[in-house]
C-alpha positions in Angstrom: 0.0 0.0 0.0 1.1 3.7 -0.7 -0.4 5.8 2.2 0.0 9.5 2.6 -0.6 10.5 6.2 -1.0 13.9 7.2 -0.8 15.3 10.9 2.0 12.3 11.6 3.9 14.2 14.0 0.4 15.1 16.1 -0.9 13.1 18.8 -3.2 10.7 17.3 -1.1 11.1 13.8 1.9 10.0 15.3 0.5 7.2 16.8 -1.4 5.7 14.2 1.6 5.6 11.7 3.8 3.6 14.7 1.1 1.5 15.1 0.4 0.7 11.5 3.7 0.5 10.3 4.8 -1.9 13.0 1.9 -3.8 11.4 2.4 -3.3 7.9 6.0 -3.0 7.9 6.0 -2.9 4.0 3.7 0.0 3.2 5.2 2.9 1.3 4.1 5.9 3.6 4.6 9.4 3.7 4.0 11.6 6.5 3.2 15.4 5.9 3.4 17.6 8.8 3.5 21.2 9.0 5.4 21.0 12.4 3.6 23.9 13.6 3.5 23.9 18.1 1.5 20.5 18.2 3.6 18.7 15.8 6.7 17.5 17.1 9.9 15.6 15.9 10.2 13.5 19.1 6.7 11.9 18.1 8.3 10.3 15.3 11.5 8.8 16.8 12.0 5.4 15.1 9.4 5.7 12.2 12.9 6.1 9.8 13.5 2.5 10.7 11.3 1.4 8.3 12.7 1.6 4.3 8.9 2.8 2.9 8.7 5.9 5.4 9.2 9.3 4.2 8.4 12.8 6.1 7.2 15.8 4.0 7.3 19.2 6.2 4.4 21.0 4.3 1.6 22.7 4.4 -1.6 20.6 3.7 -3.1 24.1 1.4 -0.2 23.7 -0.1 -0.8 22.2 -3.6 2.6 22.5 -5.3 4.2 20.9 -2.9 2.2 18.3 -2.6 0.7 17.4 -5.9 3.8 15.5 -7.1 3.0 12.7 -4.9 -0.6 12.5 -5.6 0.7 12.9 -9.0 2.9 9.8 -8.7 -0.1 7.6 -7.3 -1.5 7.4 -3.9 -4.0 4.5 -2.7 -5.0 6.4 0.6 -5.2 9.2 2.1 -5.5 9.7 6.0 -6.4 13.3 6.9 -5.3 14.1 10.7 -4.3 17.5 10.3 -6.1 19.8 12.0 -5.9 23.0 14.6 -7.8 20.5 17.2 -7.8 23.2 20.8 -11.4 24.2 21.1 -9.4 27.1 23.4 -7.7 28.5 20.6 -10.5 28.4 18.0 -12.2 30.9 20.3 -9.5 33.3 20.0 -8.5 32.4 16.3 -11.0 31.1 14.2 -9.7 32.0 10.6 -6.3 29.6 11.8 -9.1 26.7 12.5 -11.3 27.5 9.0 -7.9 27.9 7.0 -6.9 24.4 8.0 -9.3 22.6 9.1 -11.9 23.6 5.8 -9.4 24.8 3.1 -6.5 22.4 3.9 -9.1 19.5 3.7 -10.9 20.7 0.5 -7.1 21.1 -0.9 -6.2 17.5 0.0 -10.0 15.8 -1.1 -9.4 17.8 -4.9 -6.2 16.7 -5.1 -7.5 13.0 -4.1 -10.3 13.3 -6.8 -8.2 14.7 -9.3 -5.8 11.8 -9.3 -8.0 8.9 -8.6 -7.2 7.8 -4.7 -8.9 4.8 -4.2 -9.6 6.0 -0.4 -9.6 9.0 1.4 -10.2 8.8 5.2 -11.0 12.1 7.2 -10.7 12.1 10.9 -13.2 14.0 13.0 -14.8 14.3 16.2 -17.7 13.6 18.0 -17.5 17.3 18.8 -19.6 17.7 15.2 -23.1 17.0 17.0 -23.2 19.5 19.5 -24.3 18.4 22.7 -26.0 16.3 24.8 -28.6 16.2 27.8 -28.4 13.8 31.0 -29.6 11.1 28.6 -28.8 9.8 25.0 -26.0 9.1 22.8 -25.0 10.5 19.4 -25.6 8.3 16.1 -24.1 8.5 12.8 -27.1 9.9 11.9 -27.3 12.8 13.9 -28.0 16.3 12.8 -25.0 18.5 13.3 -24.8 21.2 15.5 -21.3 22.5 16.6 -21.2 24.8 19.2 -17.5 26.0 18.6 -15.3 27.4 15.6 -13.4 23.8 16.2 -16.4 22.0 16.0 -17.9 24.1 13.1 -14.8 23.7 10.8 -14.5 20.1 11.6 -18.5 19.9 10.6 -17.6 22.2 7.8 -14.6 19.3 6.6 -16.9 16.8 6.8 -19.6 18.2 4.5 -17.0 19.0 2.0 -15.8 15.2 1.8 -19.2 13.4 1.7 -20.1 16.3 -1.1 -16.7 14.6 -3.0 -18.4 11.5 -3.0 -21.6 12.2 -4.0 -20.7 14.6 -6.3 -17.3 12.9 -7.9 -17.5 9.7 -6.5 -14.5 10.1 -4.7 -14.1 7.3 -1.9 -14.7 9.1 1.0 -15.0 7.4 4.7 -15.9 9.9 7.9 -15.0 8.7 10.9 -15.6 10.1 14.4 -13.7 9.9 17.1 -14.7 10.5 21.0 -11.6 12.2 23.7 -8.2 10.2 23.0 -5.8 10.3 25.6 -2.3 7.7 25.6 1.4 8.4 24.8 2.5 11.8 22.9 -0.8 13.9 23.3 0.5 17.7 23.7 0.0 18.7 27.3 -2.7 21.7 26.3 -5.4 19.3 26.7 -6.8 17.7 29.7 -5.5 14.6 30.8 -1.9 15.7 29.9 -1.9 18.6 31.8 -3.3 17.4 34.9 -0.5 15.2 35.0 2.2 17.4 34.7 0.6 20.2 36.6 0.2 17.7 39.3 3.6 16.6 39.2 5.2 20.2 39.2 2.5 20.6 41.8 0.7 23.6 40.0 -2.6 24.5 40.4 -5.0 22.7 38.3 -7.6 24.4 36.0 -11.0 22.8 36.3 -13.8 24.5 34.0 -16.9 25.8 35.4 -18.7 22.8 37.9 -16.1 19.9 36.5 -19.3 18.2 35.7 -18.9 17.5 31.9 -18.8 14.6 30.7 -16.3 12.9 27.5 -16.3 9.3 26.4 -12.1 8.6 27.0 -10.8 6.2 24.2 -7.0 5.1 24.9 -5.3 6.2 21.1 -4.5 2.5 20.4 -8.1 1.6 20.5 -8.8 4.0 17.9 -5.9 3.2 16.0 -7.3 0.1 15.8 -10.1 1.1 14.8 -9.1 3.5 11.8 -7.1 0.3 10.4 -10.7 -1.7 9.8 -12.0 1.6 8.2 -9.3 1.9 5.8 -9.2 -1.4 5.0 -12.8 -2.7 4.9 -15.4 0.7 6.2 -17.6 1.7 2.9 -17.0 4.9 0.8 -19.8 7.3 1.6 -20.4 6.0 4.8 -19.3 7.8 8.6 -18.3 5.6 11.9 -18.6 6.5 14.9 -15.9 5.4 17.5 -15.5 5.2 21.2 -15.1 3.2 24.1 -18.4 4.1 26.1 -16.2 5.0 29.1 -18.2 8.2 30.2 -16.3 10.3 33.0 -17.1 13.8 34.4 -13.7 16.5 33.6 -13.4 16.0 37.6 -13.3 12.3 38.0 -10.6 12.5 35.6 -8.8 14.8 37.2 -9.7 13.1 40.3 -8.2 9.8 39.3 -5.2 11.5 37.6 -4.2 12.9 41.6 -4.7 9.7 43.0 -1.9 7.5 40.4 0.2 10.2 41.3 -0.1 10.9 45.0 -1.2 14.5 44.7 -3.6 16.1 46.7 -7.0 17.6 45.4 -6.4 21.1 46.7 -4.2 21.5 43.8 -7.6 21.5 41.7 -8.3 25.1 40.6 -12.1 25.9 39.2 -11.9 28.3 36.7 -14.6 30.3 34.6 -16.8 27.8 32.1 -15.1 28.7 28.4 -17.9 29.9 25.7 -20.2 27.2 24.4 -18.7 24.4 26.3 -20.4 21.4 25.5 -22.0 19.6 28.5 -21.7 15.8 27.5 -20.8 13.6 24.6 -21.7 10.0 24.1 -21.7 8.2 20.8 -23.5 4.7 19.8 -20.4 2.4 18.3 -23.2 -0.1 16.9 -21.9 0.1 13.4 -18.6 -0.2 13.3 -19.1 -3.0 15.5 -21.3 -4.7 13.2 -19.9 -4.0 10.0 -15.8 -4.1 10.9 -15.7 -5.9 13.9 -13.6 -3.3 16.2 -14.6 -2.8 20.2 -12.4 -1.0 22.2 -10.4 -3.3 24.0 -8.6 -1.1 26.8 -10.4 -0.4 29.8 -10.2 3.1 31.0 -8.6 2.7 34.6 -5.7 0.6 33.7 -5.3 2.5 30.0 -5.0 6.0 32.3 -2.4 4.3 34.5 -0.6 3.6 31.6 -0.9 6.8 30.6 0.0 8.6 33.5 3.3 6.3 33.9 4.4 7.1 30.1 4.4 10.3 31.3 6.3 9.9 34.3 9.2 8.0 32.1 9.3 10.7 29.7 9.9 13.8 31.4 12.6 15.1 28.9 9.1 14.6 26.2 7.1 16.8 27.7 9.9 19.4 29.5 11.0 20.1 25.8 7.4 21.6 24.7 6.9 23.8 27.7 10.3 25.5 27.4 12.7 26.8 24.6 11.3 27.0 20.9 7.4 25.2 21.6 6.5 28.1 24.0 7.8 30.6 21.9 5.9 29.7 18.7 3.0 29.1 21.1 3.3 32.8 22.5 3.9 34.6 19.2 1.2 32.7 17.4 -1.7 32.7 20.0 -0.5 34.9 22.3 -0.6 33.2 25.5 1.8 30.4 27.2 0.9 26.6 28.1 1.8 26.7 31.5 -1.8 27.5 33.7 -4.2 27.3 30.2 
């Protein structure tokens, strides 16, 4: 297989391509990464290892650059590159709309123009708003993002399945509850309450601490994303998650306890603008139709978690010092430390 990735030196990105070339060890695949504050060289330590790997540092508008290898024949396409902080989408939408709408509609005409045989964009269960006390979200949900994240990820995803019913373009959507695991950059939740609580910093907490996320572990939905892009059908969208629902402060909560902090580090902070009160997704079809359940159970996939970060403090000491906070503070004008 010839795969182009992009996003492969982001979180989920970067652990997908590990995960699938230690599987397929023979696929030709390039990785395009902008390396912008969230994409990082250390996530791809040992991908070079393998003799069909190649990284691309380029924009994903950026159509000269990348046509040549569309141009020289892809099979796939896996889209995780995205501005993905719901944060900084309040401050800077036009960043989010620039590459989460135009970057995506660059890659699916470039995809249609040179006959990919799959494209696979990754989303979020973020797309269908949110929900009451009771319920879960469907593939067949209306839409109704709440944030400029949300909205250009809903935006992305109208734009592919327009590809495939317009061009016939083979298009898959899938949708993704809260990741957490190895490599996820420490601006979102589970990641900074471990190494605030290890620095013993205060700890934000929005508004109550009552929301509540489905928490996939990374592999899981690696896993997943490998049945889609082998066997999920064009045209179609997949939900995936674990069903692990947790409140922001049971997280949090837990987090303290693997590391023997106490809870008066936790600091409740104003609620941000149109934060979503609770996500949960049915996973009934990708169950039925590929044959993936998550397989790693939330308590022991957060200790595992918790003790990758503990093993690599030089990983995470690197972002919030030197060049990562720099580009951070002279692109959205804030640091990471206390956000």
């Amino acid at each position: 297989m010839r795969l182009l990735v992009t996003g492969g030196a982001g979180f989920i990105g970067s652990n997908f391509i590990r995960y699938f070339l230690r599987r397929y060890p023979e696929t030709e695949l390039i990785n395009v990464d902008l390396l912008t504050y969230a994409g990082n060289v250390a996530n791809m330590k040992g991908f070079s290892v393998y003799p069909g790997y190649r990284f691309v540092h380029a924009d994903i508008n950026d159509r000269r650059k990348l046509e040549p290898f569309f141009a020289s024949g892809l099979e796939a396409v896996v889209n995780f590159a995205a501005e993905s902080h719901v944060d900084r989408s309040i401050d800077a939408p036009v960043i989010f709309a620039r590459t989460n709408i135009d970057g995506t509609v660059n890659l699916l005409s470039l995809a249609q123009r040179y006959g990919v045989k799959r494209f696979i964009q990754i989303s979020t269960d973020e797309v269908y708003g949110t929900l009451g006390a009771e319920g879960v979200f469907t593939e067949t949900t209306p839409l109704a993002p709440n944030n400029p994240y949300a909205a250009s990820k809903a935006g992305a995803d109208l734009m592919g399945l327009a590809f495939y019913t317009t061009y016939g373009l083979p298009v898959i959507i899938t949708r993704c509850s809260n990741n957490y695991g190895p490599y996820q950059f420490p601006e979102k939740l589970i990641p900074l309450v471990i190494i605030n609580a290890l620095r013993e910093e205060p700890i934000p907490v929005y508004g109550d601490g009552q929301q509540v996320r489905d928490w996939i572990h990374v592999e899981d939905h690696c896993r997943a994303l490998e049945r889609v892009l082998l066997d999920g059908r064009p045209g179609q969208v997949y939900n995936i998650g674990a069903r692990t629902e947790r409140t922001n402060l049971e997280v949090v909560r837990r987090i303290l306890q693997l590391v023997g902090k106490p809870e008066r580090l936790i600091r409740f902070v104003g609620d941000r603008p149109g934060h979503d009160r609770r996500y949960a997704m049915a996973v009934d079809k990708i169950r039925g139709e590929l044959g993936w359940e998550a397989q790693i159970d939330f308590r022991q996939g957060l200790a595992q978690t918790v003790a990758w970060y503990l093993e690599h403090r030089n990983w995470w000491r690197t972002i919030l010092s030197g060049e990562y906070q720099d580009y951070y503070q002279r692109n959205y004008g804030y640091r990471l430390e206390g956000q």
